[in-house]
C-alpha positions, -999 to +999 in steps of 0.1 A: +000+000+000+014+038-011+022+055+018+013+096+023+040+118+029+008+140+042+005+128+078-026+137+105-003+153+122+008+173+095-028+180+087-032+194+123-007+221+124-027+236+093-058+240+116-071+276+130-108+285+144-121+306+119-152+329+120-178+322+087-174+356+069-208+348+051-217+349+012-193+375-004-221+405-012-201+412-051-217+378-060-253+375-069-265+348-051-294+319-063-330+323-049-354+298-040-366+302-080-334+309-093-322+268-081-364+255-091-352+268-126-323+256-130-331+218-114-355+215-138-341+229-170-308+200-154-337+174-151-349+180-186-314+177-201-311+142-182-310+110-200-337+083-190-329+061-161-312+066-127-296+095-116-257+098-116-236+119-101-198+126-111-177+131-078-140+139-083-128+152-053-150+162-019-180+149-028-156+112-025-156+117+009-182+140+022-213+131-009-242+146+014-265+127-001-275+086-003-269+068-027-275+031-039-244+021-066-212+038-072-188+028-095-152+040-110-158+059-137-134+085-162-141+117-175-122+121-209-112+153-217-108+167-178-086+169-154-086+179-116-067+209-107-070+232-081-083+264-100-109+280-075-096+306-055-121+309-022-116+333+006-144+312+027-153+273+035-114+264+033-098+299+027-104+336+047-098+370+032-067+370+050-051+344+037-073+329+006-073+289-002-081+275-034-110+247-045-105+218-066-130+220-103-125+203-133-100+220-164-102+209-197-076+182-214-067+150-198-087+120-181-103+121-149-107+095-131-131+094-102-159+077-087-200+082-100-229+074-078-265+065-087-291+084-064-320+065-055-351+064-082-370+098-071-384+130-090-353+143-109-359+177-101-362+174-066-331+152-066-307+176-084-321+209-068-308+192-033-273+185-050-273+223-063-283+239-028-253+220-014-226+229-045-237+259-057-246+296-043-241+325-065-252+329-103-218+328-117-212+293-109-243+280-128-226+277-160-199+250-146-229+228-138-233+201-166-236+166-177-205+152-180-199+119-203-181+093-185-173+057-191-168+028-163-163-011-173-203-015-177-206+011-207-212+047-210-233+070-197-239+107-183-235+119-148-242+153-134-207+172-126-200+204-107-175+230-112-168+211-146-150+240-169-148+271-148-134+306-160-136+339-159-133+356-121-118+341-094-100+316-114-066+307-119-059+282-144-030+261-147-007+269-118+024+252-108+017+227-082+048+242-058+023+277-057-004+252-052+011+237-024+020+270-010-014+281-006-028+247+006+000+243+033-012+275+046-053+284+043-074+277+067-112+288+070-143+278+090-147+244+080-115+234+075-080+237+058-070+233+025-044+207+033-071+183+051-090+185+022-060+170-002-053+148+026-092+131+025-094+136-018-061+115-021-064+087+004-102+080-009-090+082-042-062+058-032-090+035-014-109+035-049-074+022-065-072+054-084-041+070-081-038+103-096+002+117-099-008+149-098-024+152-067-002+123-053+031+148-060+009+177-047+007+159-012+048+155-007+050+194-017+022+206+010+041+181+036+075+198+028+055+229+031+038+222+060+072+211+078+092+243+065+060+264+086+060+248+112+094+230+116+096+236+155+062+222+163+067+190+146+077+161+175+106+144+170+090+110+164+067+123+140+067+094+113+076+103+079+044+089+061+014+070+065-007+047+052-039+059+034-067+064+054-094+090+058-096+122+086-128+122+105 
């Protein structure tokens, strides 16, 4: 088994009580009929049969919704990357985090779960009340085709092809890990959530290099911070396993 470089106790140092700031007011946030309209134009766009959802990184390990079959399933054309800067949820004004989404090029290989048989709409407006708050995400919202050992099909993705503000694209994984080795915000730090994305991915034998690099670079970072707080029988790495 691959052992993390990206310890618990690594995790911990990266931990601060922060306040919730609240929605930042230069957004325009969804109504109660802005999300009615958009869970149904979604449910109309939906192939016949069960519900799928696409889950790549957080919603691996925190899905907030049941579910009654998953399976391992790729997403040609995409790739995870660490493109969403946030300054709430994992990030604070002071010292901003970033949010995995989906970039175009690559594969993506992740994990789809079917929801249990339901009214569509109903189903998907849940999923968008938990993703989703502000108008100028609703365009990254989308079917996305993916393909798993039973045959194709289409599963609902978030944060699939962002642009545009409060976005950066492409960025070197040692920034990356700079940033994640130090944001913290009210429910959590950005280096706890690497920590659960690559040891659930690991658990689903999918082992992406990218984020797998990622996780030595915010240890190294994490230990250059906070070098004298780090006991001296603090073990080098650890076996996968999840943060609860």
């Amino acid at each position: 088994m691959r052992r993390m470089s990206l310890t618990p106790e690594l995790v911990a140092l990266c931990h601060r009580e922060e306040v919730d700031p609240g929605p930042d007011g230069s957004w325009a946030q969804l109504d109660d009929d802005d999300f009615g309209v958009l869970a149904s134009r979604l449910s109309g766009e939906a192939d016949e049969g069960p519900l799928w959802v696409f889950a790549y990184g957080s919603l691996i390990w925190k899905p907030a919704f049941e579910s009654v079959e998953q399976r391992r399933a790729a997403a040609h054309g995409w790739h995870r990357s660490f493109c969403l800067d946030i300054q709430r949820w994992r990030g604070s004004r002071e010292q901003p985090g970033l949010m995995m989404a989906l970039e175009r090029g690559g594969r993506c290989d992740g994990v789809i779960y079917r929801l249990p048989d339901g009214e569509k709409t109903a189903q998907i407006e849940r999923l968008l009340r938990r993703e989703i708050d502000d108008h100028e995400a609703v365009s990254s919202v989308r079917w996305v085709p993916v393909r798993t050992t039973q045959g194709s099909l289409r599963a609902l993705g978030f944060w699939v092809g962002v642009t545009g503000r409060g976005t950066s694209l492409r960025q070197p994984l040692e920034r990356v890990a700079k940033i994640l080795a130090r944001a913290c915000g009210h429910v959590g730090s950005g280096a706890e959530y690497l920590y659960n994305t690559v040891s659930h991915l690991e658990t689903f034998g999918i082992h992406d290099r990218n984020l797998w690099r990622l996780q030595e670079l915010v240890a190294d970072e994490i230990r250059s911070i906070h070098g004298h707080r780090i006991a001296v029988s603090e073990p080098s790495a650890v076996a996968v396993g999840a943060i609860t």
